[in-house]
C-alpha positions as CSV (number, residue, x, y, z in Angstrom):
1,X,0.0,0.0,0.0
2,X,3.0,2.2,0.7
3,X,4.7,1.9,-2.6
4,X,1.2,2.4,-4.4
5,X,0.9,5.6,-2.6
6,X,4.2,7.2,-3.3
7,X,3.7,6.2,-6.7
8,X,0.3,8.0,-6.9
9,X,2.0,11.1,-5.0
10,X,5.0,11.0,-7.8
11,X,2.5,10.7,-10.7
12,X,0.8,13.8,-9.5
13,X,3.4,15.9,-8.6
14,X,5.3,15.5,-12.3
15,X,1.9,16.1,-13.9
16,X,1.9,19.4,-11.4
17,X,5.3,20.3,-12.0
18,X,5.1,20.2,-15.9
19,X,1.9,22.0,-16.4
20,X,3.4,24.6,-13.9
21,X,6.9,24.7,-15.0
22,X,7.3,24.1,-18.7
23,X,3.5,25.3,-19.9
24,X,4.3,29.6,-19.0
25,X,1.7,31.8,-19.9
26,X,1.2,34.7,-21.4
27,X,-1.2,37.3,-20.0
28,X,-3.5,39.5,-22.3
29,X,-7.0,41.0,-21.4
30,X,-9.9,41.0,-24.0
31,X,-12.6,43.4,-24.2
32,X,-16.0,42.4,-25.1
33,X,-18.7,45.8,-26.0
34,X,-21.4,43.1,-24.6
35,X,-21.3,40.2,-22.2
36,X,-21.0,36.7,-24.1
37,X,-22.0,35.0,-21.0
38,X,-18.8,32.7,-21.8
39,X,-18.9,29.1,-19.3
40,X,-16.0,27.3,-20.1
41,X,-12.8,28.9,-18.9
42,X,-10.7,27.4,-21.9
43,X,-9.2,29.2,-24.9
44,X,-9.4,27.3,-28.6
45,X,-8.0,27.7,-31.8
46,X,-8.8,25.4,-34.3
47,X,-10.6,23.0,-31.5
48,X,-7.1,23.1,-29.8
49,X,-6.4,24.3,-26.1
50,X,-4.4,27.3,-26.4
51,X,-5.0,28.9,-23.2
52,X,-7.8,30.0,-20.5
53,X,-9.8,32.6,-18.9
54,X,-8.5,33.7,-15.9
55,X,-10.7,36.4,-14.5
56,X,-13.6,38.2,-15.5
57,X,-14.9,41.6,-14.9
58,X,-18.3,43.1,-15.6
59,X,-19.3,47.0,-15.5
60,X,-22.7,47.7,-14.7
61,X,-23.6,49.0,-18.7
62,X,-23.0,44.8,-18.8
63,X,-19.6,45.2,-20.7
64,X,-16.6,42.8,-20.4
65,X,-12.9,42.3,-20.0
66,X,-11.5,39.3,-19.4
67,X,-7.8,38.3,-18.2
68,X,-6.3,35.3,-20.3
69,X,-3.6,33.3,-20.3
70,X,-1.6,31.8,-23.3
71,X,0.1,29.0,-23.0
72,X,3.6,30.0,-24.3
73,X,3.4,27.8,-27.3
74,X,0.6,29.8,-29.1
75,X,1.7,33.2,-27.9
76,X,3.0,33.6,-31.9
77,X,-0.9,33.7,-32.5
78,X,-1.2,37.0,-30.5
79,X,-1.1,39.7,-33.0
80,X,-2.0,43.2,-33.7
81,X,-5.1,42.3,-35.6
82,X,-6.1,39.2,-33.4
83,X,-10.0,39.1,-32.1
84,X,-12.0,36.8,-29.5
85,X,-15.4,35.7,-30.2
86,X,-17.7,33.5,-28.6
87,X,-19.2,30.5,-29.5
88,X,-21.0,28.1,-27.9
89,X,-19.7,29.3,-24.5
90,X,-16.4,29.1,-25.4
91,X,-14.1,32.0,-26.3
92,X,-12.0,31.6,-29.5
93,X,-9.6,33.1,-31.5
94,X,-9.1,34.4,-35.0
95,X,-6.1,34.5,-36.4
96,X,-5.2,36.8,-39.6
97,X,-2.6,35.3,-41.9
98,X,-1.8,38.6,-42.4
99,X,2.0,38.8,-41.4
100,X,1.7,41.5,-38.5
101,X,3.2,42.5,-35.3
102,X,3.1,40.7,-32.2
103,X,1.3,42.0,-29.8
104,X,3.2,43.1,-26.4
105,X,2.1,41.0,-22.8
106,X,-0.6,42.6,-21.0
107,X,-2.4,44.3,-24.0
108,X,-5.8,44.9,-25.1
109,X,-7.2,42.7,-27.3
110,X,-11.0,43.4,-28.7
111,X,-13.6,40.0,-28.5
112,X,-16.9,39.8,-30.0
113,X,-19.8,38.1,-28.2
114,X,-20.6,36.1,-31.8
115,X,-18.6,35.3,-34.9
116,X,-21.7,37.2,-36.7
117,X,-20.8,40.1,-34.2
118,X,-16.9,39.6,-35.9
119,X,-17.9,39.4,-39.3
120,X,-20.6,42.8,-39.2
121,X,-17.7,44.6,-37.8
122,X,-15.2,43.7,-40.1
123,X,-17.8,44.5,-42.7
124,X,-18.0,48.0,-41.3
125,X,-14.9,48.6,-41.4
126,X,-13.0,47.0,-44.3
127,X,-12.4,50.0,-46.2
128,X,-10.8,51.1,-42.7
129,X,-7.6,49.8,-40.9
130,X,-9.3,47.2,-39.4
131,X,-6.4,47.4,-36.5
132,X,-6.5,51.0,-35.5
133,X,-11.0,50.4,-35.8
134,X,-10.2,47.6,-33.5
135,X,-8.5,49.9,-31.3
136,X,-10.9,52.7,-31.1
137,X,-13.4,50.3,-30.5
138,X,-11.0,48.5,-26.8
139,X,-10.9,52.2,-25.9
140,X,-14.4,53.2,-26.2
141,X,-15.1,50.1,-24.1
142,X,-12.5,50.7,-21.5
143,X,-13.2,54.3,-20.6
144,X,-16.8,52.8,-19.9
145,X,-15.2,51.1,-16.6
146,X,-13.8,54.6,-15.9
């Protein structure tokens, strides 16, 4: 019963140790105009596990910003003109193949409580930069926690 045990604490503790130790993350908030009412706290590109949702704060006109992780072998994903959306309760990420800048730790990125919600806005604004409309758009939403 004593080996089993130890054995059991071992397996558990590598299993801790490598998600902590060789899985770092990368910390960016995303702003949502309207709450997505997002359940599950994972990140997915592609149906992958890219990350998760960390925290989530709410101002009272019902707008979002969440704090996300990244696990450190999708940060390359993280772009200037990278957007959230929800779908399905999930939050997900769209990637341009666009070959733009990384974008810095702790920034702002903008998410969408649909993909329709994505694809209107990048209707409205395709004959604008869609990176500086996306970030007119983070402001407007963060001065509202203000």
């Amino acid at each position: 019963m004593y080996k089993k045990s130890i054995f059991i604490f071992m397996a558990a503790l590598s299993f801790f140790l490598n998600s902590a130790m060789f899985s770092p993350k990368n910390f960016y908030y995303v702003v949502f105009e309207e709450n997505p009412h997002i359940e599950n706290m994972k990140i997915y590109s592609k149906g992958i596990e890219i990350g998760k949702i960390l925290d989530q704060d709410l101002s009272k006109e019902n707008k979002l910003i969440l704090t996300i992780a990244i696990n450190s072998d999708y940060k390359d994903l993280i772009k200037t003109d990278t957007v959230f959306y929800a779908d399905e309760n999930s939050l997900l990420i769209q990637v341009s193949d666009a070959d733009t800048q990384a974008l810095p730790e702790k920034s702002f990125i903008l998410g969408f409580a649909s993909q329709p919600k994505l694809v209107w806005f990048k209707a409205k604004n395709k004959l604008k930069d869609f990176s500086t409309a996306a970030q007119k758009e983070i402001q407007k939403i963060i001065e509202s926690f203000k």
